[in-house]
C-alpha positions in Angstrom: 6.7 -19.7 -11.7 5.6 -17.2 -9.6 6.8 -13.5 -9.1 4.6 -11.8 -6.8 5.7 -9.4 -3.4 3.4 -7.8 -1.1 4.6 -4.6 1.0 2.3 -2.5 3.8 3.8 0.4 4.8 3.7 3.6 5.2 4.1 6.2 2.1 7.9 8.1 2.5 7.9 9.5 -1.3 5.2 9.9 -4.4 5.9 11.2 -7.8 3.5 11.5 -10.2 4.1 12.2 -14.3 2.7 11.2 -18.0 5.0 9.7 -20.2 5.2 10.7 -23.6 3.6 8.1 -24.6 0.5 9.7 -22.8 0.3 6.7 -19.6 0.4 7.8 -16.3 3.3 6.9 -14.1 3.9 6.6 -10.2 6.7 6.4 -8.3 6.4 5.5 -4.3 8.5 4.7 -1.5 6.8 2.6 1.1 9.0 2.3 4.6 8.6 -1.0 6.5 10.5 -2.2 9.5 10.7 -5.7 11.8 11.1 -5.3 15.5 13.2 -8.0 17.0 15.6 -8.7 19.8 19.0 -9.8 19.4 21.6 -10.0 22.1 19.2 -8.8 24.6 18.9 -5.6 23.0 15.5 -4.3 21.6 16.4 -3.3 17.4 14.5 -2.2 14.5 15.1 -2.9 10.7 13.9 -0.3 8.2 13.4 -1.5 4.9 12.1 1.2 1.9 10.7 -0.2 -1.2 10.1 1.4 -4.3 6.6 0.8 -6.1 5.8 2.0 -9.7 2.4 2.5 -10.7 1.1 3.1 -14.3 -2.1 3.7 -16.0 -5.2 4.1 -14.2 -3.6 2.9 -10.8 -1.1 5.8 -11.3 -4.4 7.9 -11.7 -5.6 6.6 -8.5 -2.5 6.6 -6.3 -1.7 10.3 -7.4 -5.4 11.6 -6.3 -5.7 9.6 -2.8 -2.4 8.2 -1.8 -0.6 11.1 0.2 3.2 11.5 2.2 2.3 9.5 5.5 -0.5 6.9 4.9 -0.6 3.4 5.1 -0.5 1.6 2.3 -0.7 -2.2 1.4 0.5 -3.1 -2.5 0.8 -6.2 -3.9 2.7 -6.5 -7.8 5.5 -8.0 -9.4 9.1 -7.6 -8.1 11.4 -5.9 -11.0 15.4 -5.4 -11.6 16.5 -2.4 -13.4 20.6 -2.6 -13.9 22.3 1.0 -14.2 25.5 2.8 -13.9 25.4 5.3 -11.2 27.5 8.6 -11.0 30.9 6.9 -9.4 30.5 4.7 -12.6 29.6 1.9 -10.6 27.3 -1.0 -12.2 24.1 -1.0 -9.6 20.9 -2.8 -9.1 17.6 -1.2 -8.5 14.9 -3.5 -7.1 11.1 -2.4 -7.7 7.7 -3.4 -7.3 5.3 -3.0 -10.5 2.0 -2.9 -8.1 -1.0 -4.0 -9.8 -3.5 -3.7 -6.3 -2.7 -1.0 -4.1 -5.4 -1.0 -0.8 -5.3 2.3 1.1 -5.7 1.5 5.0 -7.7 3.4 7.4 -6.2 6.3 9.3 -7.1 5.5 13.0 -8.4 8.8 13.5 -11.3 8.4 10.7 -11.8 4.8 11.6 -15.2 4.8 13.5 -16.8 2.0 14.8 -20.0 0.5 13.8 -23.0 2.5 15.6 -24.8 -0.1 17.5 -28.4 -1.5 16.8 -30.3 -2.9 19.0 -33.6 -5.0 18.6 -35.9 -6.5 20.6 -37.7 -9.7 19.8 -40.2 -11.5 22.4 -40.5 -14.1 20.4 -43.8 -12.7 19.2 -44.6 -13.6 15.4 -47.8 -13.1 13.8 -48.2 -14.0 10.4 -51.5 -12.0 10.0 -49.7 -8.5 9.9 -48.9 -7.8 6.4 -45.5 -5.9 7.3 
């Protein structure tokens, strides 16, 4: 069986803490959305997911990920049932990341410097370099 979800988005939420038990623990909300067109009218469906980090990938998402950036994570969809404060029995849906892949801002994303090189066609195996 497999249980697996993949999410990019971008970062809404992060919360960072250590448990008693001394493991580090992140919480995230990641926003996505899907453009489509339905009726002839241009719409736009926002999905937020929540992502839980621990251990050293809770170390790592609380030092580099940040409110704003694009992130892709990749873990195991989880169920938690609870009562909320109207008493109501509700269902919170999670992902347990265990990759998380921060993506380039496009301001900081440079393009390769270009090399050039120039080859006549020239070889000689005589020179030792």
């Amino acid at each position: 069986m497999i249980n697996q979800a993949q999410v990019l988005g971008r970062i809404g939420k992060i919360e960072s803490k250590k448990l008693s038990t001394g493991m580090n623990l992140t919480n995230m909300s990641i926003v996505t959305s899907k453009k489509f067109v339905k009726n002839g009218e241009k719409q736009e469906k926002v999905t937020w997911h929540n992502v839980t980090c621990f251990g050293k990938l809770s170390e790592i998402a609380e030092k580099y990920v940040q409110k704003g950036d694009l992130l892709w994570v990749q873990g195991e969809m989880d169920t938690q049932k609870y009562t909320g404060q109207d008493g109501v029995e509700k269902t919170k849906f999670s992902i347990l990341a265990n990759e998380i892949k921060l993506m380039p801002k496009a301001k900081e994303h440079k393009p390769e410097p270009k090399t050039e090189s120039y080859n006549d066609g020239f070889i000689d195996d005589a020179v030792p370099f």
